[in-house]
C-alpha positions in Angstrom: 14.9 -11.1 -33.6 17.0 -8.3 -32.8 19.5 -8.8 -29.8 18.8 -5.0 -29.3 15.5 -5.7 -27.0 12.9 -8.1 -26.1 9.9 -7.4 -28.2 6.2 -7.8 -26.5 5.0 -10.5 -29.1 8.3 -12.9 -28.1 9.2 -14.8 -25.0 6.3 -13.8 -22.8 7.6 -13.2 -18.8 4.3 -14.2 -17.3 2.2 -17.1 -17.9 -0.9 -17.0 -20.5 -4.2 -17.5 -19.2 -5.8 -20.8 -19.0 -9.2 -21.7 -19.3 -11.1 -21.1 -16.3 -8.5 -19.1 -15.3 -10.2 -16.0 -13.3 -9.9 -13.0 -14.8 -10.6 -9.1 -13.5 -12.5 -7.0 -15.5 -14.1 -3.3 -15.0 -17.5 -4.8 -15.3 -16.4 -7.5 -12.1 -14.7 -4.4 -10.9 -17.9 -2.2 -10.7 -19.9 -4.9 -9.1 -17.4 -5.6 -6.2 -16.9 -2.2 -5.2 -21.0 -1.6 -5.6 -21.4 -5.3 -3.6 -18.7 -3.7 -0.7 -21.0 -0.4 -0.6 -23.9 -2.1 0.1 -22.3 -4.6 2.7 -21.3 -1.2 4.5 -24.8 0.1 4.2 -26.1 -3.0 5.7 -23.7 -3.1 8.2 -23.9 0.6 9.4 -28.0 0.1 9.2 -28.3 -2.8 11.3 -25.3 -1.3 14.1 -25.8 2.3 13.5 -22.1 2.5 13.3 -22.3 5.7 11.3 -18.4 6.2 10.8 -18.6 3.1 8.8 -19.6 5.3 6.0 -19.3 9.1 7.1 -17.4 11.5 4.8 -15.1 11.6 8.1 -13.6 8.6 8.1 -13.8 7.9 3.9 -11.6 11.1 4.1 -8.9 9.5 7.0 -8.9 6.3 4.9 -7.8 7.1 2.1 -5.0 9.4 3.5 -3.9 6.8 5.8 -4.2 4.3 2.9 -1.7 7.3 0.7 1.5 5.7 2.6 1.0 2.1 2.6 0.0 2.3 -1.0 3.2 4.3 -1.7 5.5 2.1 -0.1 3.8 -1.1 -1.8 4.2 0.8 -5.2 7.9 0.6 -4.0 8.2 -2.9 -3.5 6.6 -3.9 -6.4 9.3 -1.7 -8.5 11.7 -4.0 -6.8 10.0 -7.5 -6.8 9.1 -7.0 -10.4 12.6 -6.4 -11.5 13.6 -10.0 -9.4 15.0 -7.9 -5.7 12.8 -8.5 -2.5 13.2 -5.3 -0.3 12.5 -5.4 3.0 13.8 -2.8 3.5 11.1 -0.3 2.6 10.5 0.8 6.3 13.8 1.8 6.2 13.7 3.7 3.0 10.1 5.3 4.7 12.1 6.8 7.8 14.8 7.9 5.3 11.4 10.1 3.0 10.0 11.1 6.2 13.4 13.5 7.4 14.2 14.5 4.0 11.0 15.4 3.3 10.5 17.7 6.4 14.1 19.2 6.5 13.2 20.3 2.8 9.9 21.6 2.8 11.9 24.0 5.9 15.2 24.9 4.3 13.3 26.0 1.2 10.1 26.7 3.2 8.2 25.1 0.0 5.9 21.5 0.6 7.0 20.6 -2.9 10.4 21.0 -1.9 9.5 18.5 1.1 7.8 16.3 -1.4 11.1 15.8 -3.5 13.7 15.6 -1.1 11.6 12.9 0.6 11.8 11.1 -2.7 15.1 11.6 -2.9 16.4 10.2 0.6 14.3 7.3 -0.1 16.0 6.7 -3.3 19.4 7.1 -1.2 18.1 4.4 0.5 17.1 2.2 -2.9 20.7 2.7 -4.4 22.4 1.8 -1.1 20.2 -2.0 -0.9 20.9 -2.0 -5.3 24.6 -1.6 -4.9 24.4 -4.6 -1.7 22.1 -7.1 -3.4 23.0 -6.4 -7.1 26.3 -5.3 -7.8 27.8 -7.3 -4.4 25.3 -10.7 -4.2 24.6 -10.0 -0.4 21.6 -11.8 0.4 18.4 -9.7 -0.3 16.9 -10.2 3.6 20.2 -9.3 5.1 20.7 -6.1 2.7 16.4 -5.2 4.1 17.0 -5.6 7.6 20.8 -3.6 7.7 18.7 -0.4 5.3 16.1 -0.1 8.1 18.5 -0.4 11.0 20.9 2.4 9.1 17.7 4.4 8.6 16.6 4.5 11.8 20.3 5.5 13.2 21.1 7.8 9.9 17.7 9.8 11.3 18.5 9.9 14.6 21.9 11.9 14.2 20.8 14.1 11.4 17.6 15.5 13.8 20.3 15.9 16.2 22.6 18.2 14.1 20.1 20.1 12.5 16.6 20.2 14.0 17.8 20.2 17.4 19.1 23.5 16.5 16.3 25.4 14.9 13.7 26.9 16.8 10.9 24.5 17.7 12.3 21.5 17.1 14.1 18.9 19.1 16.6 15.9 19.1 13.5 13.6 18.2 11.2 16.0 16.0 11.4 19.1 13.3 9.7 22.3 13.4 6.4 22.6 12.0 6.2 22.4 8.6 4.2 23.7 5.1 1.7 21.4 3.9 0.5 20.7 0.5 -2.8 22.1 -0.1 -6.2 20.7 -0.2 -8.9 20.8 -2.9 -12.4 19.7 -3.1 -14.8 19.5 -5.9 -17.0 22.7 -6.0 -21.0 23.1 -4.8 -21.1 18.9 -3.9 -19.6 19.4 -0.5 -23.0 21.2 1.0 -25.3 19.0 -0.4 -23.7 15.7 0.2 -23.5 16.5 4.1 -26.4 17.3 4.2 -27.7 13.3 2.7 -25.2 12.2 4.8 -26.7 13.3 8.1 -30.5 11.8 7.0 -29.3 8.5 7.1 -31.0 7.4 4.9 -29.8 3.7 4.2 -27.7 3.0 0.9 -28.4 7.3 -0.4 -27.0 8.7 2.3 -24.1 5.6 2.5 -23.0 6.8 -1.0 -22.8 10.5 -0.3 -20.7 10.0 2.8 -18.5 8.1 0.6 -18.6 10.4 -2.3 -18.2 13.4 0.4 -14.9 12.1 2.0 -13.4 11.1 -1.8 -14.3 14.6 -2.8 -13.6 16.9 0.2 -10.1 18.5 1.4 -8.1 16.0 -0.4 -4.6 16.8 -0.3 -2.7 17.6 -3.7 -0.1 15.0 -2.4 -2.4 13.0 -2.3 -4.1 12.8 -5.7 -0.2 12.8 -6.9 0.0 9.6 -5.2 -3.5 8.1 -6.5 -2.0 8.9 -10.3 1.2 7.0 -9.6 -0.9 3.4 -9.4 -2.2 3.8 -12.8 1.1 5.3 -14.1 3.3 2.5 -12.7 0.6 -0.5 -14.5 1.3 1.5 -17.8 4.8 1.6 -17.4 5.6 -1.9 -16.2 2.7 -3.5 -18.2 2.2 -1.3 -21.3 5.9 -0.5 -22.3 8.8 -2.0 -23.3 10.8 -0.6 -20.6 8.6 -2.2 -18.3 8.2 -5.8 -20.3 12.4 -5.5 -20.2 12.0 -5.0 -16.1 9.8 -7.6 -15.5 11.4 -10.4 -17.4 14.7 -9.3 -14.7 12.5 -10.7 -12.3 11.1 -13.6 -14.1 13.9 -14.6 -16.5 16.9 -13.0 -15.7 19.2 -15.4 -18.2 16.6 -15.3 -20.7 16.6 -11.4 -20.5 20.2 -11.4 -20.9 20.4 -13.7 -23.8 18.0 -11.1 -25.6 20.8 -7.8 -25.3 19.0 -6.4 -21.8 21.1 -5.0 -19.0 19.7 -7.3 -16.3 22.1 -5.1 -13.8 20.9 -1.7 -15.5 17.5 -2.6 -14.9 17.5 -4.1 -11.7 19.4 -1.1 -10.3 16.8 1.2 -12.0 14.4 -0.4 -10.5 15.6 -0.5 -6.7 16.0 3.2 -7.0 12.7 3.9 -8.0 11.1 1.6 -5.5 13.3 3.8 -2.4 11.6 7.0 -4.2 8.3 5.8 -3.5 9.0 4.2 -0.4 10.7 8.3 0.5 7.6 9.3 -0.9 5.6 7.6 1.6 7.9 8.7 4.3 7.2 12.4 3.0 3.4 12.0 3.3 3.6 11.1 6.7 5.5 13.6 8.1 4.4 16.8 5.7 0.4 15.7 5.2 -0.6 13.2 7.7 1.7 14.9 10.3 3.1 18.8 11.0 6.0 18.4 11.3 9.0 15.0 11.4 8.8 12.7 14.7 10.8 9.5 15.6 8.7 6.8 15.0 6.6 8.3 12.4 6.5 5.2 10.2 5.1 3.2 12.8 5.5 -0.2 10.6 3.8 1.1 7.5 6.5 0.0 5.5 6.0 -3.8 6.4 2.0 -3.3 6.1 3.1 -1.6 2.1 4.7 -4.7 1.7 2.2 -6.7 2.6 -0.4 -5.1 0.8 1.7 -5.6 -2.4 1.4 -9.6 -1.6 -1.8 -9.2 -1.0 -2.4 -7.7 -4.7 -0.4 -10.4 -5.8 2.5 -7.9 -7.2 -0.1 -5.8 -9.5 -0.7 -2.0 -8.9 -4.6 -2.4 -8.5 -4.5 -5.2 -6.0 -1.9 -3.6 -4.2 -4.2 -0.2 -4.3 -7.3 -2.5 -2.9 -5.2 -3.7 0.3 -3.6 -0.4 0.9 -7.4 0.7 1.4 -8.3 -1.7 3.1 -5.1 -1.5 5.6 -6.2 2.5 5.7 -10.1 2.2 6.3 -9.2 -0.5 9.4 -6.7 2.5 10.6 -9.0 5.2 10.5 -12.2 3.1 11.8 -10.0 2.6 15.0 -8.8 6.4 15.4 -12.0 7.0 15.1 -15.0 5.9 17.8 -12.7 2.7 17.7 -14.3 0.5 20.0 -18.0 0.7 18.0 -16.3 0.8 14.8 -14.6 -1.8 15.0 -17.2 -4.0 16.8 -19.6 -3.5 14.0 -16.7 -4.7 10.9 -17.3 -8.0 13.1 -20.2 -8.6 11.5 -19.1 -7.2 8.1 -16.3 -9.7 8.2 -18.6 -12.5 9.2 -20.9 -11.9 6.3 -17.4 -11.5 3.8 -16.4 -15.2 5.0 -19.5 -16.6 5.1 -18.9 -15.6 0.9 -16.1 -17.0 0.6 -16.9 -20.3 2.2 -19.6 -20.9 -0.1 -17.2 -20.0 -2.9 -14.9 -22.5 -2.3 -17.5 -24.9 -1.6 -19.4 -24.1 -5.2 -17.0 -22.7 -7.5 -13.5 -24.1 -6.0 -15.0 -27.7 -4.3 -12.9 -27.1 -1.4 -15.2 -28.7 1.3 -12.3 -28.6 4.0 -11.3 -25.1 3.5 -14.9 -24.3 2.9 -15.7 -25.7 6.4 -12.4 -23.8 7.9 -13.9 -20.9 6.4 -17.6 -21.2 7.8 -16.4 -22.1 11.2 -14.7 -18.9 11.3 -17.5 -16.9 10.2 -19.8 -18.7 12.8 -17.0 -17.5 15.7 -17.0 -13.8 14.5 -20.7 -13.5 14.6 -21.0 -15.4 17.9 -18.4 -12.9 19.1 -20.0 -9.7 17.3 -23.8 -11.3 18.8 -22.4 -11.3 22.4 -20.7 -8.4 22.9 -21.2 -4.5 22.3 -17.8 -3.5 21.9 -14.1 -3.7 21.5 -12.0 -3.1 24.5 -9.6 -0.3 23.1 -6.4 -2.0 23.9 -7.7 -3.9 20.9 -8.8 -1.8 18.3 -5.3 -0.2 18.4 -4.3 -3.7 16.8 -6.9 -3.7 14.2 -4.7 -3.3 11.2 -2.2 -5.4 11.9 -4.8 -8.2 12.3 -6.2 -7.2 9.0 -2.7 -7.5 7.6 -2.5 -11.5 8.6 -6.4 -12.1 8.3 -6.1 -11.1 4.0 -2.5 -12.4 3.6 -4.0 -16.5 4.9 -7.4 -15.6 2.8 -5.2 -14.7 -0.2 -2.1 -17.2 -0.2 -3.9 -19.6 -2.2 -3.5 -17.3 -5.3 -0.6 -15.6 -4.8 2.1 -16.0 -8.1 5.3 -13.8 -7.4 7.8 -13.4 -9.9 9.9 -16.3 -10.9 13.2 -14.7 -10.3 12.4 -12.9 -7.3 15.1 -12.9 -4.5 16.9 -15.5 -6.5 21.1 -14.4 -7.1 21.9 -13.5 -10.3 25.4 -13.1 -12.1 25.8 -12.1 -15.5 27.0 -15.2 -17.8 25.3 -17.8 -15.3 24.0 -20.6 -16.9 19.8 -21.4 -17.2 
């Protein structure tokens, strides 16, 4: 072949299936999320924890979710293309000023929305030029962009929204939002199913009602970038060239790519989405920029990325799931939260008779059961969660999924690895 490119139908950068191998489909797709509905039903029937599935907190999850999912897009840019970032927290607190001092200075959202991708992407060329061009290790170069985003955001409130009315040495001035949209005539009627109770009907149409009411225009851009970034990486050239950065990286180069070209491409993208993130927080979930805003979220997008094993629909599934905890324990936490006890329970109960039947792992099987027996023991004897718990709830989500999930976890071959053009295989 041509030294020009790496075609699709040579030198594969992924293994091929195996027998057995599992396999998602839309039909497996359907029947999980329809499975997860009616474990909610279930769950809000038998607790009469109504925010479980009120239009409310579907609403709250999904734009708590918007972030996390954004700043997992980011990292998987990166990962795919062979550079761990870390540093994605850091590239959030960099999107989170940008985006509010330019949704001010040209008193537009949009505005907001681009210069928060664009001082994320500061961020992305800044840990390219360490790990890439210079070999620093790819930890080191995460840890030093969060530390320098942090301070780098600290001086510039201090120079410029310190001065402007409203604002202070920690926070902006208010700023313009995005607008909202919601599908027309469904609104009325679904509240009004919601509020029967009704089990499983009314479950749906609290659902459907917060996935189709006041949803920010940011934040359906962000829902369109998960299915744009799988074509990209997964249906294109471009993206077969990226990927086999992170998989191959000699390979690649024998075949005419720019393994340096690519990976750099890559890494910027990755701090846009990351800025992105930052950007939602402070011009959607937020009025206005604060200190602090990012509260971790980049870490959590990074670990919703492992949990989706480095593909754009897993990755979407745990930033949901990271948001739904979130907003179940801003919400009536301590009931909330108390009833997933017995939603979890059920879930592991599942999954220890899977591995029992369909994997023949007795001793994780057993692991697994004991744990579910704990969390109903502890749902059975008690009627809530202290609140100096619930505040924790998504963080314990974040290590409960990553131990459930490490068993099938395949990143890329390459990734973190050094690379220097002319090395040998």
């Amino acid at each position: 072949m041509s030294a020009s490119g790496l075609k699709t139908d040579q030198a594969p950068v992924e293994p091929t299936a195996t027998a057995g191998r599992f396999k998602l489909t839309w039909r497996l797709l359907l029947i999980g999320v329809a499975a997860l509905v009616f474990l909610l039903a279930v769950t809000r029937f038998v607790t009469g924890a109504v925010d479980l599935t009120s239009g409310g907190a579907i609403n709250a999850a999904v734009a708590l979710a918007v972030p996390i999912g954004l700043a997992g897009l980011g990292g998987l840019w990166s990962e795919r293309a062979g550079v761990v970032n870390i540093g994605l927290e850091g590239m959030m607190i960099l999107g989170t000023w940008a985006g509010a001092w330019g949704a001010i200075q040209f008193d537009n959202p949009w505005a907001g929305v681009l210069a928060g991708a664009v001082g994320g992407a500061v961020g992305g060329l800044l840990h390219a030029v360490a790990t890439v061009s210079f070999g620093v290790d790819h930890i080191i170069s995460g840890v030093a962009i969060n530390i320098l985003g942090l301070g780098i955001t600290q001086y510039l409130s201090k120079v410029t929204f310190a001065e402007m009315p409203g604002g202070g040495d920690t926070q902006s001035p208010p700023v313009p939002k995005p607008g909202v949209v919601s599908l027309p005539w469904v609104g009325e009627a679904l509240a009004d199913l919601e509020a029967r109770h009704w089990f499983l009907i009314s479950d749906v149409a609290g659902i459907l009602r917060g996935l189709t009411t006041n949803v920010s225009l940011f934040t359906i851009l962000a829902i369109l970038l998960v299915p744009l970034t799988f074509y990209v990486l997964w249906r294109t050239a471009f993206g077969l060239r990226l990927r086999s950065c992170g998989e191959r990286p000699v390979a690649a180069e024998s075949l005419g790519v720019n393994v340096y070209t690519y990976k750099y491409v890559a890494v910027v993208i990755s701090g846009a989405l990351a800025g992105l993130g930052g950007a939602f927080l402070s011009l959607v979930a937020s009025s206005a920029y604060r200190e602090g805003q990012t509260g971790g979220r980049g870490f959590i997008g990074l670990a919703a990325m492992i949990f989706g094993n480095w593909r754009p629909g897993g990755l979407a599934g745990g930033a949901l799931l990271f948001g739904y905890t979130d907003a179940l324990q801003l919400r009536r936490g301590g009931e909330s939260v108390h009833a997933l006890l017995l939603l979890v329970a059920i879930l592991l109960a599942a999954v220890a008779v899977h591995q029992l039947v369909r994997q023949n792992r007795s001793r994780a099987a057993l692991l697994t059961g004991v744990s579910a027996l704990a969390v109903l023991v502890a749902f059975a004897l008690t009627d809530t969660i202290p609140p100096q718990f619930t505040s924790v709830t998504p963080h314990i989500t974040t290590l409960l999924v990553l131990s459930l999930a490490s068993q099938r976890l395949r990143m890329p071959a390459a990734d973190g690895l050094p690379y220097r053009k002319g090395q040998a295989k």
